[in-house]
C-alpha positions, 0 to 999 in steps of 0.5 A: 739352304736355298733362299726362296723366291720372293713372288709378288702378292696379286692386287686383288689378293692383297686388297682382300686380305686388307679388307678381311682384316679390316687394315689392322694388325690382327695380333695386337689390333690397335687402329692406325699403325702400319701395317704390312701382309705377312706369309705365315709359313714365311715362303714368300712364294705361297700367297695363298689367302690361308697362308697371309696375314696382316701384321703391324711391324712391331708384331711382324719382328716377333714373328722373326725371333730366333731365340733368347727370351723375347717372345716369338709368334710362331704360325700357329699363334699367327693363324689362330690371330687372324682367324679369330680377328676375321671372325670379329670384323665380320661379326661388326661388319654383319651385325647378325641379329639371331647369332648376338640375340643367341648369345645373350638370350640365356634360353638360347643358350640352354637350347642350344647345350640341350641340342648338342647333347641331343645330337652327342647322345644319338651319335649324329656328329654331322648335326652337331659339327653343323649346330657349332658352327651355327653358334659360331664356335668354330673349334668344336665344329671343327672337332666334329667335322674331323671325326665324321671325316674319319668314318669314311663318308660319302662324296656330298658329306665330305663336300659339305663339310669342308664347305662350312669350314670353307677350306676348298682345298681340302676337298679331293679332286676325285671327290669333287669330281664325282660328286659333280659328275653325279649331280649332273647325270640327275640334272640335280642344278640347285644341288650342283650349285651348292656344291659348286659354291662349297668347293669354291667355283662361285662362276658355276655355282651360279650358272647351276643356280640359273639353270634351276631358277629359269627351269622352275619358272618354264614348269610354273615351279613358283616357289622353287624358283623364288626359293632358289633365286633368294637363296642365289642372292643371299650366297657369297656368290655375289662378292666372289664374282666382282673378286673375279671382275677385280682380278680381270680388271687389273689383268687388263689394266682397265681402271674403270672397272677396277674401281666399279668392282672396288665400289661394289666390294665396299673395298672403299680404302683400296678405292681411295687408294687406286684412284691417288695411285692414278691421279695423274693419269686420271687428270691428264685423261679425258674420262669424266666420271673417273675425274669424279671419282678422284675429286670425291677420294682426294676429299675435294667436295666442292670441285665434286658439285663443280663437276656434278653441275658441268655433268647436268648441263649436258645428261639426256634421258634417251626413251627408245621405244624399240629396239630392233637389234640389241647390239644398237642399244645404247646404255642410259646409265653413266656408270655403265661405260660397256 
């Protein structure tokens, strides 16, 4: 058998499973050990995010046994670790008041059987794949999204559901691209947007989101324009697109603005760890900001106030009180180097 060709994983790539995992080995979770991203189908090709998971070396050479009695972490043990170790980290790092309040309420808990059977006994198996995944429990959701799925639905009902489950690459093409096609010939923006955001395309999703927004506000549609503006700002949209601006940003080897997307991502031991990765270049250039920014990952507080006083002696707030070509227009704010 041929051996398979060894592809590097992308840095933005790497990076996100890191964070997602919060640097820990999702197996045996103990903080601090080393760790490594492992291909759970072991093709080293496939950095598909599905495909990667972060695993210490100790749990990392359980996934290599081949026999005898030691125990061997097969790729399902290792999907099913990392998906519910994901779901702890995202549940510490949110904080979801309603989703911990309904976990530990005991009259939420009756509700919430209460509606499930609501929804059994009527067959609305949609509402109930939905109502799961509400309450976080992602197997019966996923038991109910797949016996809906078999009933044949339609476009926008197969969309919608591989959407909760955020797998996008289950989606057919000719679903997608009829269902997309549809929404447009309606002008129907804000639900192009949603779908554009369950199938994954988070650059249209937001274009569509726009369209809407600033049709409502030419029609004086208020509320429409606040409603769709809120939901814009709370998606995933937001995060997607500087995952995007990452990936440009290291495509162009344009180190600023890996580390403003880094900053904004919240990706701060990736951050720490591109800046010591380029401190020579950074010290030996002339960029004053990313000196900054190396000085506060290197822990060098006092040389960090240093350069933030040699800074003031020199900032001016510039008041243009008109511009008459937007191309003149100089930004006021340091971190903004376009």
């Amino acid at each position: 058998m041929a051996k398979r060709k060894h592809t590097p994983i992308p840095p933005h790539i790497s990076a996100q499973v890191l964070f997602e995992s919060d640097r820990t080995c999702c197996v045996c979770r103990k903080r601090g050990k080393p760790v490594q991203i492992h291909h759970i189908d072991e093709d080293p090709s496939n950095n598909d995010l599905r495909n990667l998971a972060v695993l210490c070396f100790d749990c990392h050479r359980e996934t290599q046994i081949k026999g005898g009695f030691d125990r061997k972490l097969d790729s399902d043990q290792v999907t099913l670790y990392r998906d519910d170790w994901h779901e702890a980290i995202a549940r510490s790092r949110t904080k979801t008041e309603a989703l911990s309040e309904q976990k530990q309420d005991q009259g939420s808990l009756e509700l919430a059987t209460s509606l499930a059977e609501t929804y059994r006994e009527n067959g609305q198996f949609e509402l109930l794949a939905v109502h799961y995944h509400i309450i976080g429990n992602a197997d019966l959701r996923d038991k109910y999204i797949e016996q809906v799925l078999a009933g044949d639905p339609d476009d926008s009902t197969v969309i919608f559901l591989r959407g909760l489950q955020r797998r996008p690459d289950l989606i057919p093409e000719d679903v997608a691209t009829r269902h997309l096609d549809r929404l447009t010939e309606s002008q129907s923006w804000s639900q192009r947007a949603r779908a554009n955001c369950e199938l994954g395309r988070y650059k249209d999703a937001c274009s569509d989101y726009l369209i809407d927004i600033q049709e409502s506000l030419r029609d004086n549609r208020f509320f429409s324009a606040a409603y769709y503006l809120r939901e814009l700002a709370e998606s995933a949209i937001t995060n997607e697109l500087f995952v995007l601006a990452l990936k440009q940003a290291q495509d162009e080897k344009d180190l600023w603005w890996q580390v403003r997307s880094l900053q904004e991502l919240g990706w701060s031991s990736e951050l720490r760890e591109l800046l010591l990765a380029h401190s020579d270049e950074i010290e030996s250039g002339g960029d004053i900001l990313l000196r900054l920014e190396l000085l506060r990952a290197q822990g060098k507080k006092d040389e960090v106030i240093a350069l933030r006083k040699e800074m003031a002696k020199y900032t001016r707030v510039a008041v243009l009180n008109v511009v008459s070509d937007e191309d003149d227009a100089q930004p006021t704010d340091p971190s903004n180097k376009q």
